[in-house]
C-alpha positions as CSV (number, residue, x, y, z in Angstrom):
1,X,6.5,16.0,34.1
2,X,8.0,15.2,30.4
3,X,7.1,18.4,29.2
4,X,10.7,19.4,27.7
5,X,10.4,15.3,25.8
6,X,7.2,15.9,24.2
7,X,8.7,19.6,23.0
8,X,11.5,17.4,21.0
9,X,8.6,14.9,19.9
10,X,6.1,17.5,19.3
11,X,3.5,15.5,20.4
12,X,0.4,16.1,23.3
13,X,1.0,14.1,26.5
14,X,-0.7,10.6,26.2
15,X,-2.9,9.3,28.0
16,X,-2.5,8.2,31.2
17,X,-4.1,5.0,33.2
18,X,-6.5,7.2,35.2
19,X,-8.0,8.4,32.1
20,X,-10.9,7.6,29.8
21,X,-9.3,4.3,27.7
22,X,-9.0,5.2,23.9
23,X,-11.6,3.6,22.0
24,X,-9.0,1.2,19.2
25,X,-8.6,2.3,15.7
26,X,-10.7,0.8,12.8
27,X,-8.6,-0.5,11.2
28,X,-9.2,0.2,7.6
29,X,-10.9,-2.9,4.9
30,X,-10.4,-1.4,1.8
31,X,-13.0,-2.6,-0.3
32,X,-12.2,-4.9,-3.6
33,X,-13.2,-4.5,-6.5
34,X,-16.4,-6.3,-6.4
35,X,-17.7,-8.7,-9.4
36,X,-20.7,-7.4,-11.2
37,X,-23.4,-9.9,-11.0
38,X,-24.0,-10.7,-14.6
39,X,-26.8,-10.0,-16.6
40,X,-26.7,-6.4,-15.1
41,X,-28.6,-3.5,-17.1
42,X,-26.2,-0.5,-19.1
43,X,-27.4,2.0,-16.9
44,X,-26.5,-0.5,-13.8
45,X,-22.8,-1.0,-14.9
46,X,-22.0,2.8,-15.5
47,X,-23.6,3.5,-11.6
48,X,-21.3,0.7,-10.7
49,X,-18.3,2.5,-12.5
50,X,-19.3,6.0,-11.2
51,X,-19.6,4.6,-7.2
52,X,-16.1,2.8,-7.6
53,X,-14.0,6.3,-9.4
54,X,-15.4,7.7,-6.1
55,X,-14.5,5.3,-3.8
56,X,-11.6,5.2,-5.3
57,X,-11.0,8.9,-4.7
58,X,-12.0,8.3,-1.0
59,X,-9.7,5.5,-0.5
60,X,-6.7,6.7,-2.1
61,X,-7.0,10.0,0.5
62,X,-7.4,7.5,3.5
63,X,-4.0,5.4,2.1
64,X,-2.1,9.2,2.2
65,X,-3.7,10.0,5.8
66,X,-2.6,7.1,7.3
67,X,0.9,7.0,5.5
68,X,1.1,10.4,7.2
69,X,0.1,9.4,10.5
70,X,2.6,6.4,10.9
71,X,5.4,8.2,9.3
72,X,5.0,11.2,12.2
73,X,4.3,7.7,15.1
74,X,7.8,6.5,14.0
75,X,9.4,10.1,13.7
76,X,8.3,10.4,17.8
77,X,9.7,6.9,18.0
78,X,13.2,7.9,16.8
79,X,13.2,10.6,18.4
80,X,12.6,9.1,22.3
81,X,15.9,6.7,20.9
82,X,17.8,9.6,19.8
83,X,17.2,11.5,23.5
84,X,17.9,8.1,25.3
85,X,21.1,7.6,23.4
86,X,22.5,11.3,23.8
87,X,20.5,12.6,27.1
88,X,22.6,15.3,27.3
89,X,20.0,16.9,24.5
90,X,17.3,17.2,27.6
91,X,18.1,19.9,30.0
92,X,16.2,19.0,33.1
93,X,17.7,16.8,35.3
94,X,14.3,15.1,36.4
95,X,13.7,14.4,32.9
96,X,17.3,12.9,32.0
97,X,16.5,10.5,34.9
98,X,13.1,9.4,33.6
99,X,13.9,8.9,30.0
100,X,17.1,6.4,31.1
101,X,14.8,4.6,33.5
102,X,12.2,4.2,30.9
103,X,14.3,2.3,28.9
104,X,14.2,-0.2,30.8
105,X,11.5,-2.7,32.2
106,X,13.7,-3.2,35.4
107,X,11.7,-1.1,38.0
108,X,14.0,1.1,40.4
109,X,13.5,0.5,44.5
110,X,12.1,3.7,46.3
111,X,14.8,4.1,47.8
112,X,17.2,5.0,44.6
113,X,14.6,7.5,43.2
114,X,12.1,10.0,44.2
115,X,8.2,9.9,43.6
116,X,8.4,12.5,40.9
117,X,11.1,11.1,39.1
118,X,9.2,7.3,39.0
119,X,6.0,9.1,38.5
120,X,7.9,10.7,35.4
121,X,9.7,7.5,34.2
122,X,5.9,5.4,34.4
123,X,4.3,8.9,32.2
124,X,8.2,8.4,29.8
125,X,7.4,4.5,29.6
126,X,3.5,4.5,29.0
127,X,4.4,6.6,26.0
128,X,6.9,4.8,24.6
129,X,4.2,1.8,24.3
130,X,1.8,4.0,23.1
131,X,3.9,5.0,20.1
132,X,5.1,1.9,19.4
133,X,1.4,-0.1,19.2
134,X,0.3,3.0,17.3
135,X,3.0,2.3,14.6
136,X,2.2,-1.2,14.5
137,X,-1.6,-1.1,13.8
138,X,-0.8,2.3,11.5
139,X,2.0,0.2,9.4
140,X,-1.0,-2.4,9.0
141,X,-3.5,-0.1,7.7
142,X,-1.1,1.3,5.9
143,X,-0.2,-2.2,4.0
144,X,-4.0,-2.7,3.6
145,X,-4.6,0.3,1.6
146,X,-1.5,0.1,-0.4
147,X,-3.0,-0.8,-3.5
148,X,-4.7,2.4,-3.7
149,X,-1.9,4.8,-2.9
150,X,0.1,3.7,-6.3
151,X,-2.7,4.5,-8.2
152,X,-1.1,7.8,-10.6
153,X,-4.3,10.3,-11.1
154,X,-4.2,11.4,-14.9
155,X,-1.6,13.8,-15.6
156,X,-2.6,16.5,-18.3
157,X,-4.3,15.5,-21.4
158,X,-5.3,11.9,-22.0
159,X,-3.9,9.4,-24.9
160,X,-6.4,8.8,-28.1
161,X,-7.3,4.9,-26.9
162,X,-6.7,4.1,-30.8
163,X,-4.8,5.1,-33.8
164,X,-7.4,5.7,-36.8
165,X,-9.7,7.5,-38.0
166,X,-12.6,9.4,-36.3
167,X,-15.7,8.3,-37.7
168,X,-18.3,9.5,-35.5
169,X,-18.2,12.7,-32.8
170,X,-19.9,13.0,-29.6
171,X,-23.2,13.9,-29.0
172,X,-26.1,15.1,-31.6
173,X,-26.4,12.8,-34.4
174,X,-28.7,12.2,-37.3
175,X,-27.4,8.3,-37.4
176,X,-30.7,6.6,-36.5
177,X,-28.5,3.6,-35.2
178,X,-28.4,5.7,-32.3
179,X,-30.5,6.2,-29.1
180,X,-32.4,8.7,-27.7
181,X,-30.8,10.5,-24.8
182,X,-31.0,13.8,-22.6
183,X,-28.1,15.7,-22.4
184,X,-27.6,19.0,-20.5
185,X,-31.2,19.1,-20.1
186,X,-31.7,18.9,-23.5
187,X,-33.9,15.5,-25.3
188,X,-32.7,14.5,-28.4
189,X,-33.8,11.8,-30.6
190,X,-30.2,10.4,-31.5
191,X,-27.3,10.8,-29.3
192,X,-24.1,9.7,-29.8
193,X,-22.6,9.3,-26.0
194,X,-19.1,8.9,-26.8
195,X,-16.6,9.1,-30.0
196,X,-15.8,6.4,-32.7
197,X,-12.9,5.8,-34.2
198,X,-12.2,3.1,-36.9
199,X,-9.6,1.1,-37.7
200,X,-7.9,-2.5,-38.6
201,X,-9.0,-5.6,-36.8
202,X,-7.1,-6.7,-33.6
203,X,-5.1,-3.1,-34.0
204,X,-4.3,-2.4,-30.2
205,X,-6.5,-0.2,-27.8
206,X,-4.8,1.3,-24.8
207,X,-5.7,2.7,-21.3
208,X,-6.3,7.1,-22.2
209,X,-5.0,7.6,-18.5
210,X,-3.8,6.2,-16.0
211,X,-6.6,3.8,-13.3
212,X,-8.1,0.8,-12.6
213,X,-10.0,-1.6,-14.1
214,X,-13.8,-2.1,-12.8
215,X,-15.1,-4.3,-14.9
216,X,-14.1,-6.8,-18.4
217,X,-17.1,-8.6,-20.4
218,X,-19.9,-8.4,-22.7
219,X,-22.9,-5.9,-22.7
220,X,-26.3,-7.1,-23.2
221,X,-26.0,-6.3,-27.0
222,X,-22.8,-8.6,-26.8
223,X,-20.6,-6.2,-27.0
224,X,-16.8,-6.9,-25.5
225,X,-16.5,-3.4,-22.6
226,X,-13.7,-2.9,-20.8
227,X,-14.5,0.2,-18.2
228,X,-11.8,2.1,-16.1
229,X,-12.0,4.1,-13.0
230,X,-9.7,6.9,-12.6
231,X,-8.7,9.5,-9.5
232,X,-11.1,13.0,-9.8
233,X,-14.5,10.6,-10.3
234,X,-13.8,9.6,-13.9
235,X,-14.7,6.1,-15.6
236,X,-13.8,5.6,-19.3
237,X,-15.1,2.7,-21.6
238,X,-13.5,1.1,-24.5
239,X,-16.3,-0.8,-26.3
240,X,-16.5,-3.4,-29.2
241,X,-13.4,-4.7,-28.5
242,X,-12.5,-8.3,-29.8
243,X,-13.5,-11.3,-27.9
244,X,-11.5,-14.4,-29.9
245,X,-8.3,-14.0,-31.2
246,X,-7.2,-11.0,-29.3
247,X,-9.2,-11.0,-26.0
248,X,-8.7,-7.9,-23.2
249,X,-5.7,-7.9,-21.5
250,X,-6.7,-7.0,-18.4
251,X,-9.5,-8.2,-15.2
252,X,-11.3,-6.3,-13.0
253,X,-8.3,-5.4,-10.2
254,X,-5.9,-4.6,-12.2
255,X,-4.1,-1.1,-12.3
256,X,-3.5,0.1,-15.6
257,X,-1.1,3.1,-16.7
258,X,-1.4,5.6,-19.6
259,X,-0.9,3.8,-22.8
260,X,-1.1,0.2,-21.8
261,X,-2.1,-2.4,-24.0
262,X,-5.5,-3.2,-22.5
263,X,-7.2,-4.9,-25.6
264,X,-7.7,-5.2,-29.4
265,X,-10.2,-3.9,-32.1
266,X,-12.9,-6.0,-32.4
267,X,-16.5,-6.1,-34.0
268,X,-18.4,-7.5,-31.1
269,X,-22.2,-6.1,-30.3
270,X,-24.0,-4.0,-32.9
271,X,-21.4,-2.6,-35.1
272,X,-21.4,-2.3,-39.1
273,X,-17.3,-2.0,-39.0
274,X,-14.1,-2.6,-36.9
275,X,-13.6,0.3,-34.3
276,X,-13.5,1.3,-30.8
277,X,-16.2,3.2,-29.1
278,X,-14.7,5.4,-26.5
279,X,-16.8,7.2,-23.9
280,X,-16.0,9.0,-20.4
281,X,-18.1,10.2,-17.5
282,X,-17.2,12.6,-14.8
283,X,-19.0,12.0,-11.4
284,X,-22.0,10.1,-13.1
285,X,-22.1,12.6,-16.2
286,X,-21.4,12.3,-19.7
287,X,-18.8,14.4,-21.0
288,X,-17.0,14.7,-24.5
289,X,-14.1,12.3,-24.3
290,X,-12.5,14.7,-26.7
291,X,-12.3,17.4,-24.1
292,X,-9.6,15.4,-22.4
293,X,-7.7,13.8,-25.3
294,X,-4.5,15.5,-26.4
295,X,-4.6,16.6,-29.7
């Protein structure tokens, strides 16, 4: 009946009273950030770290999806306004008819129109509410997983976290500080799983690329962590950082940019100096944070 309408809207006809009803959207609950429990292992935080770069991934998809979705709902909105305010734009008479009556919630007596043209006005109408509730509940999804659209994924290299000088590399070592680890299938007896690099007390430490901030506080070893998760399933932490005069910046929620101040040097944990101990995983794995930092 409104077949030359839903060619300006682009749209499929809806669905009608004598069909199937439309099981309701679920409406989306983006997931916070959620505390970790204290007292948690290393190996417990990282997993934490790696599930949330993921999620985050996930959820930042879903916030684009459903931007899409209401921006085309209110597109097909506008459009019915434009055709209601200009019907001239529809050519078939029948049509005209129906999208002026549907305007309106005053129903016409049988005797000023035919069958088809109120069947075709009910069909013009039903749509209209159809778009308009979808708009509604897609403009409130859309607000729930705002937080995650903003979030910039890391553009080109990263930022060195620290200015100074880089005292120890990733990986191998012969530093007997260090503990075992395996690392592309390989065991060694040291391993080194990120880089070091000294400098002055409370000298700042910034966010390498852009993210968000999973988790602030102390390691079992005592040492001040701050760990990021950023779009493409990558966490980065930023270790030994000071605890007293120059605490972290930043909580567990917050977005960060590239090169924010995030927190200081520090000499928390087990540490023979003042430095910053940076390491990165991608999707669970270690990898050499130098890889990604600009040089």
């Amino acid at each position: 009946m409104i077949a030359g309408v839903l060619v300006f809207l682009g749209t499929a006809a809806p669905a009608l009273a004598d069909d199937p009803p439309t099981p309701p959207r679920a409406v989306a609950a983006p997931r916070g950030i959620p505390a970790t429990p204290s007292g948690g292992s290393y190996e417990q935080l990282i997993s934490f770290a790696k599930d949330t770069a993921r999620d985050l991934g996930a959820m930042q998809q879903q916030a684009r999806d459903v931007a899409a979705e209401r921006n085309d709902a209110f597109a097909q909105i506008s459009t019915l306004s434009a055709l209601t305010g200009k019907p001239s734009a529809v050519r078939d008479r029948l049509e005209r008819e129906a999208l002026r009556l549907s305007a309106t919630t005053k129903t016409p007596s049988a005797a000023t129109v035919s069958p088809a043209t109120r069947e075709a006005a009910d069909e013009m109408r039903s749509l209209r509410v159809e778009l308009k509730e979808q708009y509604v509940e897609l403009q409130a999804e859309a607000v729930a997983l705002a937080p995650y659209a903003v979030i910039a994924p890391p553009n080109g290299a990263w930022m060195t976290p620290a200015e100074g000088e880089l005292t120890q590399g990733f990986g191998r070592t012969t530093y007997r500080g260090e503990p075992s680890g395996v690392y592309g299938g390989v065991y060694y007896s040291h391993f080194h799983e990120g880089i070091d690099i000294g400098a002055e007390m409370y000298s700042p430490v910034v966010a390498a690329a852009p993210g968000r901030v999973v988790w602030v506080g102390h390691l079992p070893d005592g040492a001040m962590v701050v760990l990021i998760a950023h779009i493409g399933g990558l966490v980065s932490l930023y270790a030994h950082l000071d605890d007293g005069i120059a605490p972290p910046r930043v909580a567990a929620g917050d977005e960060v940019q590239q090169g924010q101040i995030i927190a200081a040097i520090g000499m928390t944990g087990m540490t023979t100096g003042p430095h910053l101990h940076f390491a990165v995983w991608r999707d669970g794995e270690l990898i050499d944070p130098e890889s990604l930092l600009a040089h």
